[in-house]
Backbone bond lengths (Angstrom), bond angles and torsions (degrees), N, CA, C in turn:
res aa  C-N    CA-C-N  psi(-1)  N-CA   C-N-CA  omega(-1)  CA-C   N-CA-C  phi
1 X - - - 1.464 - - 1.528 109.08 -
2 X 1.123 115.25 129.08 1.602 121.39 -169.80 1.823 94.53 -89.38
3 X 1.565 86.79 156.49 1.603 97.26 164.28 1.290 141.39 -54.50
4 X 1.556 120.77 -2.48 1.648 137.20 -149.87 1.890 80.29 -124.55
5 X 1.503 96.73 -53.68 1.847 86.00 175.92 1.537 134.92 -63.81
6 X 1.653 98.06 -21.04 1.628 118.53 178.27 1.820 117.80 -72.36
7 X 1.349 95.18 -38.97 1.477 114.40 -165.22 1.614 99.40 -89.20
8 X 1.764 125.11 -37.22 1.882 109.03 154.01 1.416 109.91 -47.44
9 X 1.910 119.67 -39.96 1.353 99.67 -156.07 1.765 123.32 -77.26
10 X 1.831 85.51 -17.74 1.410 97.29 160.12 1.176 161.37 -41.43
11 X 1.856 87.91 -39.68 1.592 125.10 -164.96 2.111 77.40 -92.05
12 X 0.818 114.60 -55.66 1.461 126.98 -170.52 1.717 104.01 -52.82
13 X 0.813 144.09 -1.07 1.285 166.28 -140.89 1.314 101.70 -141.79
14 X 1.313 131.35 -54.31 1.356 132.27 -125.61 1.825 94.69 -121.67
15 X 1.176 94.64 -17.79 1.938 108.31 -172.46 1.539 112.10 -56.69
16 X 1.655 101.70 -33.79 1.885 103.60 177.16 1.047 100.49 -77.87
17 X 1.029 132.18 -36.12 1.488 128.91 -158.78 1.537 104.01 -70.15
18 X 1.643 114.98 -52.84 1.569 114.15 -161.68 1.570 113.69 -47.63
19 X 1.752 110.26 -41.27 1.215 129.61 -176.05 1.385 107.22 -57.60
20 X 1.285 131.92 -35.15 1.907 133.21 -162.13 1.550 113.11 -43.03
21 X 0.945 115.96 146.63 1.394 128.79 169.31 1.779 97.34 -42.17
22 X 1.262 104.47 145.03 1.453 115.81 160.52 1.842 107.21 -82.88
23 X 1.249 109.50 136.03 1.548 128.07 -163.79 1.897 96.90 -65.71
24 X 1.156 117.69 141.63 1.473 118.60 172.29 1.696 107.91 -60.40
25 X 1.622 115.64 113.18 1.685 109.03 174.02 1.802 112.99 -73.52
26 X 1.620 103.67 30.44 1.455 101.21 -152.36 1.762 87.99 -121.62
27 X 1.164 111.94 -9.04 1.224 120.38 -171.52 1.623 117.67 -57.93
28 X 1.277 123.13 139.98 1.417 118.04 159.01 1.681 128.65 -34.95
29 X 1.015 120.27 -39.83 1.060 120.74 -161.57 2.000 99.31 -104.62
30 X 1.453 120.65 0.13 1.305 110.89 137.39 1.768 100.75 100.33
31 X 1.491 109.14 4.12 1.502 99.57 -178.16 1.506 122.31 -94.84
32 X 1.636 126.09 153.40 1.143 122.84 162.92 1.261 127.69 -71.66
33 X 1.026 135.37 171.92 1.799 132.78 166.80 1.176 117.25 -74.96
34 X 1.117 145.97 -23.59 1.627 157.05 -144.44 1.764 104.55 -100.12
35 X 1.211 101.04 115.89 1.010 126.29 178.29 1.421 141.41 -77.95
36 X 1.047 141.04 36.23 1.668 145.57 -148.25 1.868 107.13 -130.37
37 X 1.392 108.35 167.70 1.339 122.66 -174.21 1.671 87.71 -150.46
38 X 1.338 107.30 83.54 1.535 128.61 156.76 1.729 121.52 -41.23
39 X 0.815 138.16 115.12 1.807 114.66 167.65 1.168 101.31 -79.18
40 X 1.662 115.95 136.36 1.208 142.41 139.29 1.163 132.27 -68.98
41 X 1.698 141.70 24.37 1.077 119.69 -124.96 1.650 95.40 -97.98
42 X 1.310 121.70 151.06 1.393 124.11 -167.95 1.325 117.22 101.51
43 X 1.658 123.34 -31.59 1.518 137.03 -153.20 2.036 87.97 -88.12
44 X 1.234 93.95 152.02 1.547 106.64 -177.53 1.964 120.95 -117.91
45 X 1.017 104.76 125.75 1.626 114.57 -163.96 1.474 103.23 -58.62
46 X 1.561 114.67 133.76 1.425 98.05 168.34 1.543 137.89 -72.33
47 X 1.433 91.91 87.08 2.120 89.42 172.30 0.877 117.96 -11.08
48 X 1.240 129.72 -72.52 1.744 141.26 -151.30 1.808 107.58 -70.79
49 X 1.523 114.80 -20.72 1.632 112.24 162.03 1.705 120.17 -34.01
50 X 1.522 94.02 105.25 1.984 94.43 173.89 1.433 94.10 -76.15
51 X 1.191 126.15 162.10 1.474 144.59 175.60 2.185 108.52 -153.05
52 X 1.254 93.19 -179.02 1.615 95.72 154.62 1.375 110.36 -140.32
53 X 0.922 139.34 161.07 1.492 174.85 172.09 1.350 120.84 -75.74
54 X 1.235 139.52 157.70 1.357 127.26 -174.04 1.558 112.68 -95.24
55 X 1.493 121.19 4.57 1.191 103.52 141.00 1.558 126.81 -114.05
56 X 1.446 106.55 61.88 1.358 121.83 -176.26 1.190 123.19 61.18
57 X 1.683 137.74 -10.33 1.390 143.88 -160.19 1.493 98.04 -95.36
58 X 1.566 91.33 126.84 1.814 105.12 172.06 1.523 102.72 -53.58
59 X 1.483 93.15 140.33 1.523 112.16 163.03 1.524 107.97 -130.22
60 X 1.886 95.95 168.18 1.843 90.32 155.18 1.374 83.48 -125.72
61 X 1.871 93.82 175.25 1.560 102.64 -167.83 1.578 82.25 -73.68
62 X 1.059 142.45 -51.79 1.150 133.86 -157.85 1.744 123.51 -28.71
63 X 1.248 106.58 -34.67 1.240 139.28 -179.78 1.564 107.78 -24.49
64 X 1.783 80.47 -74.74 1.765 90.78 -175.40 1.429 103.81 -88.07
65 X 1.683 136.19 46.99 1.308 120.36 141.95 1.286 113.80 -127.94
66 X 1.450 114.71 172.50 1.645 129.23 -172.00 1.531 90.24 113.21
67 X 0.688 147.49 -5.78 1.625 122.71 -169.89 1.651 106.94 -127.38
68 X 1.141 102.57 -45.53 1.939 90.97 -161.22 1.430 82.29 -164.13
69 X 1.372 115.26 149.90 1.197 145.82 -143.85 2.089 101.63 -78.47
70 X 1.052 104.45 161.21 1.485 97.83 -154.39 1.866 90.31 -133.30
71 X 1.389 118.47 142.29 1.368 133.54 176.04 1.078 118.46 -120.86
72 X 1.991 133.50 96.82 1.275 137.96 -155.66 1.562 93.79 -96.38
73 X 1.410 116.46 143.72 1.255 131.69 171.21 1.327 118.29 -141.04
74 X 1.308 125.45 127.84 1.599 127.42 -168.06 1.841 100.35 -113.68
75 X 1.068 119.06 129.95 1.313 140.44 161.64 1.570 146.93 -152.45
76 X 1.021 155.78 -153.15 1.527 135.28 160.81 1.390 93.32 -141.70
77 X 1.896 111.61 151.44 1.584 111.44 -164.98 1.539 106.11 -84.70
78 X 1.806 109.82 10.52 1.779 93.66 -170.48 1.785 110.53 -119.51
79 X 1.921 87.47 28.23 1.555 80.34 -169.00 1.338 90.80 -97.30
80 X 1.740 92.59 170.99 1.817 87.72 179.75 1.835 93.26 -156.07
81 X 1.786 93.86 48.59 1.927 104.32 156.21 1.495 113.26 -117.35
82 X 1.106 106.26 -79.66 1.598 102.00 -160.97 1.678 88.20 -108.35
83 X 1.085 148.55 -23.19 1.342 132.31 179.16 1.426 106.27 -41.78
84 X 1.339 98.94 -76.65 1.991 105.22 -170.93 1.406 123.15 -41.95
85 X 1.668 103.49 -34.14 1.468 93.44 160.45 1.470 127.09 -90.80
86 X 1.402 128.26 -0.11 0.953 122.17 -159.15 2.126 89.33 -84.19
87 X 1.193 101.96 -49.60 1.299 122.75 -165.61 1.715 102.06 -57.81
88 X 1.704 111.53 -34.84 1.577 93.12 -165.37 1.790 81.06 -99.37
89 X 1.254 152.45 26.07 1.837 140.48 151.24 0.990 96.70 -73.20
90 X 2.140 106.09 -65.14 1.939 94.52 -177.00 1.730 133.42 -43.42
91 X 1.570 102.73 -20.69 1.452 121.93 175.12 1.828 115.28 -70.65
92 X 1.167 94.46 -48.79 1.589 95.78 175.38 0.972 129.54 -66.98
93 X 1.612 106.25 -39.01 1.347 121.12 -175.61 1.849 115.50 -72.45
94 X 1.226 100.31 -50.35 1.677 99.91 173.25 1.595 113.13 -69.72
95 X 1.503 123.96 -9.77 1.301 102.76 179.19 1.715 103.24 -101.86
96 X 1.503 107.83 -2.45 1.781 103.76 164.87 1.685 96.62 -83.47
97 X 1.247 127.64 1.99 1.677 107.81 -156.08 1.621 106.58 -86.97
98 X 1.055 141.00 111.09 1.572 137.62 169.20 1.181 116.15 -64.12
99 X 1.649 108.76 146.66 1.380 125.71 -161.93 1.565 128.01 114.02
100 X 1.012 129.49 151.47 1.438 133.11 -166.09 1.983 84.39 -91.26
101 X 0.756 142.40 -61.25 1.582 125.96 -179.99 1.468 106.26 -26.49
102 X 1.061 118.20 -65.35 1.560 127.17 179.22 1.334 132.02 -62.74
103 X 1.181 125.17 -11.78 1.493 153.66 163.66 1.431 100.94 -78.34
104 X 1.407 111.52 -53.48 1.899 113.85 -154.67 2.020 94.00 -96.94
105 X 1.136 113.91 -16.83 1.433 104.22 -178.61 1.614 114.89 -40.19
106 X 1.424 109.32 151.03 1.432 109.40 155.91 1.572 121.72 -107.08
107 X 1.104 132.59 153.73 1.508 136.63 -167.03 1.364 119.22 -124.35
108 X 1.172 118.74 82.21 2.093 130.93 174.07 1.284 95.25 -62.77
109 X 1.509 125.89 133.97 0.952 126.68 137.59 1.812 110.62 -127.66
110 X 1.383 101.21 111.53 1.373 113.15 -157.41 1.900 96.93 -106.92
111 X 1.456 100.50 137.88 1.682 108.83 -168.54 1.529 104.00 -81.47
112 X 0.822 143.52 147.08 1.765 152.17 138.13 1.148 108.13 -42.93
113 X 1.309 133.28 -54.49 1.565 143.65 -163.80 1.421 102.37 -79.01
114 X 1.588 109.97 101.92 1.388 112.62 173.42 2.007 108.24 -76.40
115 X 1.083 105.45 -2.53 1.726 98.92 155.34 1.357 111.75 -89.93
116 X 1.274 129.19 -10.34 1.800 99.29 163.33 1.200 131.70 -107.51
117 X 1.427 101.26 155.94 1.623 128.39 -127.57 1.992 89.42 -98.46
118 X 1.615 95.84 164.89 1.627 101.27 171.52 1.389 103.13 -51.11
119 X 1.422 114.84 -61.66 1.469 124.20 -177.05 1.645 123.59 -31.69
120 X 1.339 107.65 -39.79 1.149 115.23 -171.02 1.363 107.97 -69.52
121 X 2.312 102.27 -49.61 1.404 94.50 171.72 1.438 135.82 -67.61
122 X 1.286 104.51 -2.66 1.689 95.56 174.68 1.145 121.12 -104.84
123 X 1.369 104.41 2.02 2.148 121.88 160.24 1.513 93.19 -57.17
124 X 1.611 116.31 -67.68 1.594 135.23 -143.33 1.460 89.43 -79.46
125 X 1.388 134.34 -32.89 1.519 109.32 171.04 1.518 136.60 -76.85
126 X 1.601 95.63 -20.19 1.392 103.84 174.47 1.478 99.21 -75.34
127 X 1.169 126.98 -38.27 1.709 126.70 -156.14 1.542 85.56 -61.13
128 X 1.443 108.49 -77.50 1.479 131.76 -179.99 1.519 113.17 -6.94
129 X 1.183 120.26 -76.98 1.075 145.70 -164.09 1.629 133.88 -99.27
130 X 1.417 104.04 -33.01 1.724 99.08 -172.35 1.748 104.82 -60.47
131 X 1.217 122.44 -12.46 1.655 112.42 -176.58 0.882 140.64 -77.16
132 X 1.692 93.45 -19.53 1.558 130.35 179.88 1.306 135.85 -106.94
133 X 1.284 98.79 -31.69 1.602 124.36 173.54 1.505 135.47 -112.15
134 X 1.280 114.19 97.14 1.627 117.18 -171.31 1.913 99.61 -43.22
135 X 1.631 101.09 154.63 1.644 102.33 -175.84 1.828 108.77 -59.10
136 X 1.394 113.57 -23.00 1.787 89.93 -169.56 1.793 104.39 -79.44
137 X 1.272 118.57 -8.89 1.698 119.28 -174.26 1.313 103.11 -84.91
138 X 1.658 118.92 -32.18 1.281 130.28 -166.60 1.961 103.88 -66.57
139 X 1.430 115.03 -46.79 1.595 114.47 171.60 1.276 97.24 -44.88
140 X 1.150 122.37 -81.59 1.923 112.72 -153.52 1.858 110.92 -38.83
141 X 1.369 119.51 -2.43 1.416 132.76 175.80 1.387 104.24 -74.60
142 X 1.769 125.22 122.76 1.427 93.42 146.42 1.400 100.08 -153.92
143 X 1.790 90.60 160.42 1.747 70.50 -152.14 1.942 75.45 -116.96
144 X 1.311 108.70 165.94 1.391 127.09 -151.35 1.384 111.64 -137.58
145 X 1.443 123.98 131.90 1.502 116.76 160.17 1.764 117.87 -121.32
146 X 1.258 121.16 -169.07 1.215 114.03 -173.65 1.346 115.70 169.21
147 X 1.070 122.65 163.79 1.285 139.31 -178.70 1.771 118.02 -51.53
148 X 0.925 105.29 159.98 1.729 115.17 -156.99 1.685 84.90 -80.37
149 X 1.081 129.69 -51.44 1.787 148.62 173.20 1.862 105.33 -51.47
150 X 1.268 96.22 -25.62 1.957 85.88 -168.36 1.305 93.93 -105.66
151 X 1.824 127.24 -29.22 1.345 105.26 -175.19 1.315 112.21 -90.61
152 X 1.328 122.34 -2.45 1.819 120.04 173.81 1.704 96.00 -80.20
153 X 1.490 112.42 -40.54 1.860 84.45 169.83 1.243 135.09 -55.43
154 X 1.621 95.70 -35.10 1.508 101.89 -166.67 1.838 105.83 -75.66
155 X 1.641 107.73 -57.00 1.752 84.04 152.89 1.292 134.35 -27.61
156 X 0.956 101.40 -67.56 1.545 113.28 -165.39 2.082 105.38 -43.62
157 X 0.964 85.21 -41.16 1.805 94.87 -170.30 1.509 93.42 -65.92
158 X 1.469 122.99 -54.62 1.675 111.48 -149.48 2.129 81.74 -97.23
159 X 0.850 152.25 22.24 1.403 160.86 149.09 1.710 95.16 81.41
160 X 1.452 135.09 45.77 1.275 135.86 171.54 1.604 99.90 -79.89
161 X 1.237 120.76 117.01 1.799 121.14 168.11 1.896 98.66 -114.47
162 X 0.876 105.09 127.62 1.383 155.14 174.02 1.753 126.87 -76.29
163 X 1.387 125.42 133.82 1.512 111.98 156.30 1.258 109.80 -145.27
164 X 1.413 144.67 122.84 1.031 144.21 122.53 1.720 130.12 -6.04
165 X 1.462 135.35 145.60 0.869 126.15 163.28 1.614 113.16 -156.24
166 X 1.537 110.84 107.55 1.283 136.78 -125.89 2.247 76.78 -64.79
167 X 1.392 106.09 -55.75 1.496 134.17 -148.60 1.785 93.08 -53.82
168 X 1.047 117.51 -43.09 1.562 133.41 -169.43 1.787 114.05 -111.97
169 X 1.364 112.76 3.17 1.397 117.72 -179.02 1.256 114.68 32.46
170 X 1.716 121.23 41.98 1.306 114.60 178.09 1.556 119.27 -131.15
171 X 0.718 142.09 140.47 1.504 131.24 163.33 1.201 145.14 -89.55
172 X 1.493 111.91 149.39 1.469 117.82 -153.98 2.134 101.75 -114.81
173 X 1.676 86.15 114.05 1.675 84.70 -169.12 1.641 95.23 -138.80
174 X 1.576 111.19 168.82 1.339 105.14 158.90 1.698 126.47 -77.02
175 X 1.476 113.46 168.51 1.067 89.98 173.46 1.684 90.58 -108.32
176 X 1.791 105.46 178.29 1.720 108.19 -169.15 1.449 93.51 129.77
177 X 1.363 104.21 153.56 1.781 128.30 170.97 1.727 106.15 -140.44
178 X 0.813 89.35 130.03 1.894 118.65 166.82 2.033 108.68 -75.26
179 X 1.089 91.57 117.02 1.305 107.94 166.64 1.536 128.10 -69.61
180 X 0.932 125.59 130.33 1.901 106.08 -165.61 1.778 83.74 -136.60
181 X 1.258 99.83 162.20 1.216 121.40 -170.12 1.983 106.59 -110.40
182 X 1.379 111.28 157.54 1.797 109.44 172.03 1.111 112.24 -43.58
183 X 0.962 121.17 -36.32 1.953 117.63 -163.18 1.945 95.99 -95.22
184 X 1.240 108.76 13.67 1.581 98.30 -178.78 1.818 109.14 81.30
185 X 1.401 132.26 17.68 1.561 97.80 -176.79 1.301 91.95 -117.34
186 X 1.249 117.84 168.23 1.444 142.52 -170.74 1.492 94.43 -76.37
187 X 1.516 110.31 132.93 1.723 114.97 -158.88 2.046 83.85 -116.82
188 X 1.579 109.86 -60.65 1.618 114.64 -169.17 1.467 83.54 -166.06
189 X 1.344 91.00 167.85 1.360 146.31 148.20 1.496 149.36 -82.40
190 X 1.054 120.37 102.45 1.747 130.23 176.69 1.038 109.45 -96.21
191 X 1.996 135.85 128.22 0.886 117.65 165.47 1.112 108.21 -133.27
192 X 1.720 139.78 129.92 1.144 146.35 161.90 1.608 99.67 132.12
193 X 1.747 100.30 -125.59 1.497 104.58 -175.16 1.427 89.51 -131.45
194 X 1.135 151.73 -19.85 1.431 163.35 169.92 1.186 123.16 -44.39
195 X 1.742 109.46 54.17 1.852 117.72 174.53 1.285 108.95 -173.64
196 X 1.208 118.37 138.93 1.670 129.05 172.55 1.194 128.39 -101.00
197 X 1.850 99.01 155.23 1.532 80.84 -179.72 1.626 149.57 -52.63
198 X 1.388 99.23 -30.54 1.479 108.69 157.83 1.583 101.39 -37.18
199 X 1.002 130.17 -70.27 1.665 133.97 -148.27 1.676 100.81 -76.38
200 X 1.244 114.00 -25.21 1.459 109.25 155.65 0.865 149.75 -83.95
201 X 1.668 110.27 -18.85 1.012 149.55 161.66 1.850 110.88 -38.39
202 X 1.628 100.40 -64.35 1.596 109.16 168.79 1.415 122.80 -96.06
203 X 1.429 99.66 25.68 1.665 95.96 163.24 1.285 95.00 -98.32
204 X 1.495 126.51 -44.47 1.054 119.08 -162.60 1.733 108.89 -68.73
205 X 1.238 113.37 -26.83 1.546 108.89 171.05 1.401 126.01 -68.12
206 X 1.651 109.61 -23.32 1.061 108.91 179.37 1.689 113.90 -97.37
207 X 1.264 114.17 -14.75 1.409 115.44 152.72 1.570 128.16 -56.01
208 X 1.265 102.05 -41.82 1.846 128.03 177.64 1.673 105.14 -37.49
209 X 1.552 92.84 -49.36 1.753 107.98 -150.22 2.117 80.86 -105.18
210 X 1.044 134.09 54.16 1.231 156.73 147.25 2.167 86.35 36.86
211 X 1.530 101.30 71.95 1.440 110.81 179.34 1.239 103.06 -116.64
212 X 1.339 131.19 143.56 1.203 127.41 150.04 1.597 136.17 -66.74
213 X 0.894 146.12 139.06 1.890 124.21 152.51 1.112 107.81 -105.37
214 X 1.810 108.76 171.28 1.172 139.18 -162.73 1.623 94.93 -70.11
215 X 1.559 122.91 158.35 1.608 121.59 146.93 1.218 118.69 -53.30
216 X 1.267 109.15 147.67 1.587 123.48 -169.71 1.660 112.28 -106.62
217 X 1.233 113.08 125.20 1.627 99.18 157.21 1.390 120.40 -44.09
218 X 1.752 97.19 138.82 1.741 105.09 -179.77 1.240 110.87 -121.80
219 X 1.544 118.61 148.20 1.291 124.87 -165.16 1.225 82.98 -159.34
220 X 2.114 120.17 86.51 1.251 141.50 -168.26 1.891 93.27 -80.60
221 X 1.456 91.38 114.84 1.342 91.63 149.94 1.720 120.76 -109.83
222 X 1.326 114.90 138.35 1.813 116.35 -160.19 2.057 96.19 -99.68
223 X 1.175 90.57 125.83 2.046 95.94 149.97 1.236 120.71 -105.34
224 X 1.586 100.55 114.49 1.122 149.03 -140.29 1.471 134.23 -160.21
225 X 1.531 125.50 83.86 1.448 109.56 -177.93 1.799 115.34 -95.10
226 X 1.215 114.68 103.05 1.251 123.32 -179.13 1.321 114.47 -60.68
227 X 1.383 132.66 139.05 1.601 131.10 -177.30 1.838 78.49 -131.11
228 X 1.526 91.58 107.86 1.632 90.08 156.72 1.703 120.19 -76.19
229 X 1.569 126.35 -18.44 1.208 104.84 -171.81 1.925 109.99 -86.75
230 X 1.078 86.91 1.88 2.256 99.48 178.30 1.678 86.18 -95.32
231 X 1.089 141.18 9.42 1.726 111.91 -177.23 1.659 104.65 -135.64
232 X 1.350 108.35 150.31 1.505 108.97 -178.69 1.957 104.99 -72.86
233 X 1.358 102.67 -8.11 1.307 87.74 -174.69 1.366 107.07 -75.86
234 X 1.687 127.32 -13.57 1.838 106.42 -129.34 1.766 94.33 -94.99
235 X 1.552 123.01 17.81 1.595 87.37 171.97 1.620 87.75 -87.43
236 X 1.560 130.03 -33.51 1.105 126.02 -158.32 2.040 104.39 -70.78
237 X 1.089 107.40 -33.65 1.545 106.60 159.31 1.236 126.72 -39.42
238 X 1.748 103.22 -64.03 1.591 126.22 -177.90 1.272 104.80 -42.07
239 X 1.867 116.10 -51.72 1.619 103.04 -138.47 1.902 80.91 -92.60
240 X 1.530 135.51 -42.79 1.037 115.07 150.49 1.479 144.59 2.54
241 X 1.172 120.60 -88.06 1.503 125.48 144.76 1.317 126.43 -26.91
242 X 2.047 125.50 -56.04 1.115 133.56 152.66 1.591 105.59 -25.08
243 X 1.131 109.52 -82.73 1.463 116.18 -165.83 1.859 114.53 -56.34
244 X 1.075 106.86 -38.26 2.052 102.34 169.15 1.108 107.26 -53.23
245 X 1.764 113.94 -32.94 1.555 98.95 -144.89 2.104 96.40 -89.87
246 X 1.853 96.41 -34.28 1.302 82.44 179.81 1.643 123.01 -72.22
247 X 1.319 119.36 -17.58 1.448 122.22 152.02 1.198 141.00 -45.69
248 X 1.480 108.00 -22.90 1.633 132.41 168.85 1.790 106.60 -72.67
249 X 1.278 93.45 -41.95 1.142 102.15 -154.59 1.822 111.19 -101.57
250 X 1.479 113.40 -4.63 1.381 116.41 155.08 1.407 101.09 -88.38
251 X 1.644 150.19 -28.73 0.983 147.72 -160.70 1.526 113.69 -55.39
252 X 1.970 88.26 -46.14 1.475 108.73 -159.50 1.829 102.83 -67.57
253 X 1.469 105.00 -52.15 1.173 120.89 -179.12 1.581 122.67 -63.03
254 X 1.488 113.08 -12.70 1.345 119.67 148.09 1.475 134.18 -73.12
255 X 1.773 114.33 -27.86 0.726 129.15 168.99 1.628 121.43 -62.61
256 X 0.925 109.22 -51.92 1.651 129.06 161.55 1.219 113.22 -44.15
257 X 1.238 136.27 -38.75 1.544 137.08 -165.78 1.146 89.87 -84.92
258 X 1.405 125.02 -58.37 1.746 133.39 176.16 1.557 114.28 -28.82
259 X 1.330 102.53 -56.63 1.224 113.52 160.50 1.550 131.74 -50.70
260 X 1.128 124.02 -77.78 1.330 132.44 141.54 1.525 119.83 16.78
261 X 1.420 94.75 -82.78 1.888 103.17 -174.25 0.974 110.94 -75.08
262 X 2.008 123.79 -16.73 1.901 108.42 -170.83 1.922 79.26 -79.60
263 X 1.392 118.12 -22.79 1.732 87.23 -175.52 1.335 114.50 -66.31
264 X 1.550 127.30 -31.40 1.162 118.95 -166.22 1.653 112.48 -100.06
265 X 1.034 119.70 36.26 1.449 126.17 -175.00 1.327 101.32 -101.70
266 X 1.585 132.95 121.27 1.372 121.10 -171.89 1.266 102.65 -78.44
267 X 1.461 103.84 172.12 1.507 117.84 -171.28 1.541 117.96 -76.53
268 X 1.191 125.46 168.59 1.582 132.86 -169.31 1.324 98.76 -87.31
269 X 1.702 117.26 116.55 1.435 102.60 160.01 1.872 124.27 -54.45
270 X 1.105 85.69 154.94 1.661 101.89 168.39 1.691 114.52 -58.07
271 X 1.504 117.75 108.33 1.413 102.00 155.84 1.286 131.77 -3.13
272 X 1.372 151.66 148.81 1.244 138.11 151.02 1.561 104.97 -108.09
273 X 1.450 109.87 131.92 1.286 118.77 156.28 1.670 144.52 -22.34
């Protein structure tokens, strides 16, 4: 599957989502509706962030830097759309990736949902991961929760925007991970499912050796389960969709007729002499 076919299936993916209700900014738990993954690139993670770990033991992020290059991932442990897959590609992909960067990396995957618990994260890592990942690849994983106050910094720093949606208790985020470098600074950006290990392979080397890269084209895909019959948008969604799909589908059947008559068109006589 080429990149031009990946990036329609993306947009195709991404079409329920754009439409969703904007998240209540009125909510307890303090989020906006707005949806984006900003690059930071250059900006530096705050070390000093306490968090916990999935077996409940305080950490700071600081923890896992200074040594070998670090892979931030934002998700919540109770979704069950694009998180689970997003988390087991980044899994496949870095354990096909060659190179000691990619071997020695460490892997945050830090929750949005300041209600979930260690417990939860060490449900969502085993789920996540044991299918894919032999136990010594599975340590460099850790997945993290935290306070409503530590994960709006830590957004806030790598530019992840976020929405809540009180009606569906789910959240609406991009998918993608930020590359961070030993010393903590923001190296690049990946967003979606659209990169190989080769291509991670030398981010991660060039993160290693404390490099920056350029901004990347984005082609935001959102996790997101849309319920058109809870939203004022979904007849205008429905008949939307209705209408692409029957456009697809007179296209094809035009195409065919096209076809059709050049077969039955007799052939050109021969010049005569």
């Amino acid at each position: 599957m080429n990149r031009s076919v990946r990036a329609l299936l993306l947009i195709a993916l991404c079409l329920p989502a754009v439409a969703a209700p904007a998240a209540n900014d009125r909510d307890p738990r303090g989020f906006t509706g707005s949806v984006d993954f900003a690059q930071h690139l250059g900006s530096s993670l705050p070390a000093a962030l306490r968090l916990r770990d999935e077996r409940g033991d305080a950490v700071r992020l600081g923890d896992y830097l200074g040594a070998n290059p670090l892979l931030l991932v934002f998700a919540y442990y109770h979704c069950s759309n694009v998180c689970p897959m997003q988390i087991r590609n980044l899994a496949v992909r870095l354990a096909q990736a060659p190179g000691a960067a990619a071997t020695r990396a460490e892997i945050i995957v830090m929750s949005v949902d300041p209600l979930d618990t260690p417990a939860l994260a060490a449900q969502a890592k085993g789920k996540y991961l044991a299918s894919v990942l032999p136990p010594g690849r599975i340590e460099r994983w850790h997945f993290l929760s935290g306070a409503a106050d530590d994960i709006a910094r830590l957004t806030e720093a790598v530019g992840f925007r976020y929405g809540y949606d009180p009606a569906s208790h789910q959240y609406a985020h991009p998918a993608g991970f930020a590359l961070i470098t030993p010393r903590g600074t923001i190296a690049r950006y990946f967003f979606g499912f659209d990169f190989t290990a080769g291509e991670l392979a030398r981010a991660l080397d060039e993160a290693a050796a404390q490099r920056i890269a350029s901004p990347v084209e984005r082609l935001l895909l959102v996790c997101f389960h849309y319920d058109p019959a809870s939203s004022p948008y979904g007849a205008l969604i429905i008949a939307t969709l209705r209408a692409a799909s029957l456009a697809s589908i007179l296209g094809v059947l035009a195409l065919a007729l096209i076809r059709v008559r050049r077969g039955r068109s007799p052939p050109k006589a021969a010049p005569s002499s």
